[in-house]
C-alpha positions as CSV (number, residue, x, y, z in Angstrom):
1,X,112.8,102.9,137.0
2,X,112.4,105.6,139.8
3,X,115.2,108.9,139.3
4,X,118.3,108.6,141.8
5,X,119.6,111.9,143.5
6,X,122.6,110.9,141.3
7,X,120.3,111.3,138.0
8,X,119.5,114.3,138.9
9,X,122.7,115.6,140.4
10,X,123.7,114.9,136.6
11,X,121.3,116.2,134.8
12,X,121.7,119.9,136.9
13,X,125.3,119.4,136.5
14,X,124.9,119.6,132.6
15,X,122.8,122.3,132.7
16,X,125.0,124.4,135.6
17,X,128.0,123.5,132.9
18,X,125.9,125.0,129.8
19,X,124.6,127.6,131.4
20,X,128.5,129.2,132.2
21,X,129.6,127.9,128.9
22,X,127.3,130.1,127.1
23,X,127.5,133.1,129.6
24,X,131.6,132.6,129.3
25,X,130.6,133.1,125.4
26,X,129.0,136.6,125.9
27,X,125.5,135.1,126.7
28,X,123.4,137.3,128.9
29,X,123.1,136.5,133.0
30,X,119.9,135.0,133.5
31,X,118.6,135.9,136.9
32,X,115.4,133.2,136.5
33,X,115.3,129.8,135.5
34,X,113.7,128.7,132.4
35,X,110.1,126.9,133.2
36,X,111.1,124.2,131.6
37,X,114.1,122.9,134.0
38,X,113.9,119.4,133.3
39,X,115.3,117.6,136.9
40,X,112.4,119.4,138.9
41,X,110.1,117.1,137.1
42,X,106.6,118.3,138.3
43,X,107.8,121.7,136.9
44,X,108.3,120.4,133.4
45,X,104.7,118.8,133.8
46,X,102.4,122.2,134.7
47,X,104.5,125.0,133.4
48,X,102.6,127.5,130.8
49,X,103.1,126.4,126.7
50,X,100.5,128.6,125.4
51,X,100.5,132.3,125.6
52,X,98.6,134.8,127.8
53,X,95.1,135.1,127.3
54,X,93.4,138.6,128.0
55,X,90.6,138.3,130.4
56,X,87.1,139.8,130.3
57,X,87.7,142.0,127.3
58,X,91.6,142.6,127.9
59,X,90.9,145.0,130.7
60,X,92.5,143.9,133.9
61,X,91.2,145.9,136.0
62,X,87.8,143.7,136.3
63,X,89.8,141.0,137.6
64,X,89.8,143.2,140.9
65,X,86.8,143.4,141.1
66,X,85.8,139.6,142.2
67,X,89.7,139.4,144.0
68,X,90.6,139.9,147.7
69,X,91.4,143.1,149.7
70,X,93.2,143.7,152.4
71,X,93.9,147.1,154.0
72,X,95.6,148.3,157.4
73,X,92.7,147.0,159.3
74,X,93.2,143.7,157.9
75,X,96.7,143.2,159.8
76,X,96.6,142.2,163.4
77,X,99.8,142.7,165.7
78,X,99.8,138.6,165.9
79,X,99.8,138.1,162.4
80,X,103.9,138.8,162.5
81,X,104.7,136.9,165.3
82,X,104.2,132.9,164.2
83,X,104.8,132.2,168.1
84,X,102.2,133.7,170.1
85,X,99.2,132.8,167.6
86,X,98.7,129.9,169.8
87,X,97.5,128.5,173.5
88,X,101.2,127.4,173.7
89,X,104.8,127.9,172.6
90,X,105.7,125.9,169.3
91,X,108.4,123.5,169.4
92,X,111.7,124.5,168.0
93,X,114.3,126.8,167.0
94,X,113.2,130.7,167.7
95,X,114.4,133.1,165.0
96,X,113.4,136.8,163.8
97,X,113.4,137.2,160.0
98,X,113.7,140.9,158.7
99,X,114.6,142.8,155.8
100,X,113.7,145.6,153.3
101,X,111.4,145.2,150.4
102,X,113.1,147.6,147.6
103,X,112.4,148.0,143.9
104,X,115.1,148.2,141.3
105,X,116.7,151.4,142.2
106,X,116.8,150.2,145.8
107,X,114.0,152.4,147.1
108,X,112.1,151.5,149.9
109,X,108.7,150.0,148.6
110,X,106.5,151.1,151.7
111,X,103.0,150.0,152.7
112,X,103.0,146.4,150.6
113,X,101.6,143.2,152.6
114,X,104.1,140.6,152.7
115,X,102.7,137.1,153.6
116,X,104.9,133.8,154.3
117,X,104.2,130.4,155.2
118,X,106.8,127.3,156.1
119,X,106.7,123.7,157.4
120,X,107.2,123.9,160.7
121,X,110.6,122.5,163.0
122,X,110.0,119.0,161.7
123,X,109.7,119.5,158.0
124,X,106.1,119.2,157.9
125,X,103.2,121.5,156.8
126,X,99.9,122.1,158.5
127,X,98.3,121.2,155.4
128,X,96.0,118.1,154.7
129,X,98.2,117.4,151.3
130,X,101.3,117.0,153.6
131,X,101.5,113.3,155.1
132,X,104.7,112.5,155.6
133,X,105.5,111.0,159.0
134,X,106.4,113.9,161.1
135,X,104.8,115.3,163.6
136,X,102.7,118.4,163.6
137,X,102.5,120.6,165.8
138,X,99.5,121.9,167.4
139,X,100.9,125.2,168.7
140,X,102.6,126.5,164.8
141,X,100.8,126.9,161.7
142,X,103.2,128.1,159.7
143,X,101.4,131.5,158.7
144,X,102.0,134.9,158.8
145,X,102.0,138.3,157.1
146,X,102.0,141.6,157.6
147,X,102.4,145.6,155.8
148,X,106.1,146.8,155.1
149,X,106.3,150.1,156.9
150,X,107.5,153.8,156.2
151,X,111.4,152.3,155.6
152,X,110.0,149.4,153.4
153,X,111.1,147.2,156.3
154,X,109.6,144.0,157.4
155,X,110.0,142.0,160.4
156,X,108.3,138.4,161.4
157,X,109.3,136.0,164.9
158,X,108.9,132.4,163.9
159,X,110.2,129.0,164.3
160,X,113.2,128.1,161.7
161,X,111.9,124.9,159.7
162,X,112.8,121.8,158.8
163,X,114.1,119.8,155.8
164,X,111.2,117.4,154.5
165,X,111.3,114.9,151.6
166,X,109.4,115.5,148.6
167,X,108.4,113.4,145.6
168,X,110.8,114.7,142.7
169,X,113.0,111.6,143.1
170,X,114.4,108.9,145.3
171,X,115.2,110.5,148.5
172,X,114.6,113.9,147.5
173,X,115.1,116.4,150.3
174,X,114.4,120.1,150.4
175,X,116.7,122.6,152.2
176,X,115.2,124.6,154.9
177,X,113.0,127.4,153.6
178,X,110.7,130.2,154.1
179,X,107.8,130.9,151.1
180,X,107.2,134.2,150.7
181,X,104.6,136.6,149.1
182,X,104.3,139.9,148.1
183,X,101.6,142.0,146.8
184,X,101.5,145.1,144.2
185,X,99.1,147.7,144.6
186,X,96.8,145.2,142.5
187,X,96.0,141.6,143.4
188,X,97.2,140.4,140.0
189,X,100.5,142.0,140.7
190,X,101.0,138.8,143.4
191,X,104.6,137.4,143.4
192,X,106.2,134.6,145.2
193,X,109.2,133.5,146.5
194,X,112.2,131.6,148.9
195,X,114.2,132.1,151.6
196,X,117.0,130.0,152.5
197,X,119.3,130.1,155.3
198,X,123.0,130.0,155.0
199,X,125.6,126.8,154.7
200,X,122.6,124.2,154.1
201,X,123.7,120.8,153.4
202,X,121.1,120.4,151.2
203,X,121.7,123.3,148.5
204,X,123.1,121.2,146.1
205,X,121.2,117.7,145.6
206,X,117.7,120.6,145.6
207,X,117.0,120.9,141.7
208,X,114.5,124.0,142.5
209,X,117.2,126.2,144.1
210,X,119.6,124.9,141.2
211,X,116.9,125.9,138.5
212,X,118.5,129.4,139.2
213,X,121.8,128.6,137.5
214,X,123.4,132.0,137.9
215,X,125.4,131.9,141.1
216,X,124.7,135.2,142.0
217,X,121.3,135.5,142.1
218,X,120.9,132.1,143.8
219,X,123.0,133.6,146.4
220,X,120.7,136.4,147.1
221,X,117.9,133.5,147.8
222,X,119.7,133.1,151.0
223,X,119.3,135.4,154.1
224,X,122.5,136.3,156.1
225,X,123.2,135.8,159.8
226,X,122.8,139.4,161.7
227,X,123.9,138.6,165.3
228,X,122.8,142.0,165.8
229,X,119.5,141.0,164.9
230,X,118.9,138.2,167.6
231,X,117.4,138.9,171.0
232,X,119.5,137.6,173.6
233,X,118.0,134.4,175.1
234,X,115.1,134.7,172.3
235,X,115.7,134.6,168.8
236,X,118.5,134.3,166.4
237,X,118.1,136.7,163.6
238,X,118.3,136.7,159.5
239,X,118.8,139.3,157.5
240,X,116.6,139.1,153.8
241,X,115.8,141.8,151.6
242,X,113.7,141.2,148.7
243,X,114.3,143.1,145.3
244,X,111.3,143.2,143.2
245,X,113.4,144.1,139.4
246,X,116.6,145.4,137.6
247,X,119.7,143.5,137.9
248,X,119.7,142.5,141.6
249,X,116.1,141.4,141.3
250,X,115.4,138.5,143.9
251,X,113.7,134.6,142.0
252,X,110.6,134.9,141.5
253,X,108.9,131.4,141.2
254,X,106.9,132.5,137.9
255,X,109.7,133.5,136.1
256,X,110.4,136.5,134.0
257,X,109.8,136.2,130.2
């Protein structure tokens, strides 16, 4: 028998409710959800049971060596700007996304390539796996990326995106997001992420935001509303800074062991 919304709203509701029983009991805050979290089912089915294995001798510095590079020269002044990499204007909402990208003592972290991708104003994704029936768009991707500069700032235009069903149960609907990625100084030092944006419906029937149990850092998934930020008659802005450790640290979709 196919899983409800209302199975699953039960099953994150028993987790939520041991989850701040044990912290209530002295438990330690867990800022990332286990790998395991049983109602995002295809979670459950590819997450890691068997430990690390060391690759090509244990050193990993020869993974680098057949892994991409990017560099300065690699970033065009397009690549920010998901509206203009077109013949024509995409269809939808216009907002500017910035932020700072900070480590754990909340210095800027300067020089890193950020990437994101989204669904575009519809909910879908320009992506031959994504066939749900709504429309793509011919003028938005849904790609873009770019270096944090001197402040550890970053800044992308884009279209906001749509909700779009996915397969995790009977009309299972994800809340508007952004994915984003963020390099180390090493290829293998790759982590990715979400953005959400504020006072979505959806939050609580969405068992991969939920997965984060602790309230506070599922609040920091979600950017904030800076009006100063919009561009009259453009764009209306969000505010998302992205923490890479320490006790503010923003999800990572790995998880932290």
């Amino acid at each position: 028998m196919a899983l409800t919304q209302s199975d699953i709203d039960t099953e994150v509701s028993d987790l939520q409710d041991a989850y701040d029983k044990a912290v209530a009991e002295g438990a330690p805050v867990q800022n990332h959800p286990p790998r395991d979290y049983a109602p995002y089912r295809s979670s459950v089915l590819r997450y890691p049971k068997q430990p690390l294995v060391a690759v090509s001798g244990g050193d990993p510095e020869t993974v680098e060596l057949s892994g991409p590079v990017f560099g300065v020269t690699d970033i065009t002044e397009i690549d920010s700007d998901l509206t203009i990499q077109h013949q024509g204007e995409p269809l939808g909402e216009r907002i500017t996304v910035s932020g700072r990208l900070l480590d754990r003592s909340g210095r800027p972290v300067r020089g890193q390539l950020i990437e994101l991708w989204q669904a575009n104003a519809s909910g879908r994704y320009a992506h031959l796996r994504d066939q749900h029936p709504a429309p793509l768009d011919p003028n938005f991707t849904g790609v873009g990326r770019l270096l944090t500069d001197d402040q550890g700032r970053y800044r992308f235009t884009t279209i906001k995106p749509g909700a779009y069903p996915w397969r995790n149960h009977t009309n299972a609907w994800r809340p508007a997001h952004i994915h984003f990625s963020v390099f180390g100084t090493a290829f293998t030092q790759r982590l990715v992420t979400q953005m959400y944006f504020p006072n979505d419906p959806l939050f609580r029937y969405d068992p991969i935001l939920r997965s984060v149990t602790d309230e506070a850092a599922r609040n920091r998934l979600v950017a904030e509303y800076n009006h100063d930020l919009s561009q009259p008659e453009f764009s209306l802005g969000y505010e998302w800074d992205i923490v890479l450790d320490g006790p503010s640290a923003t999800w990572i979709e790995e998880g932290r062991d």
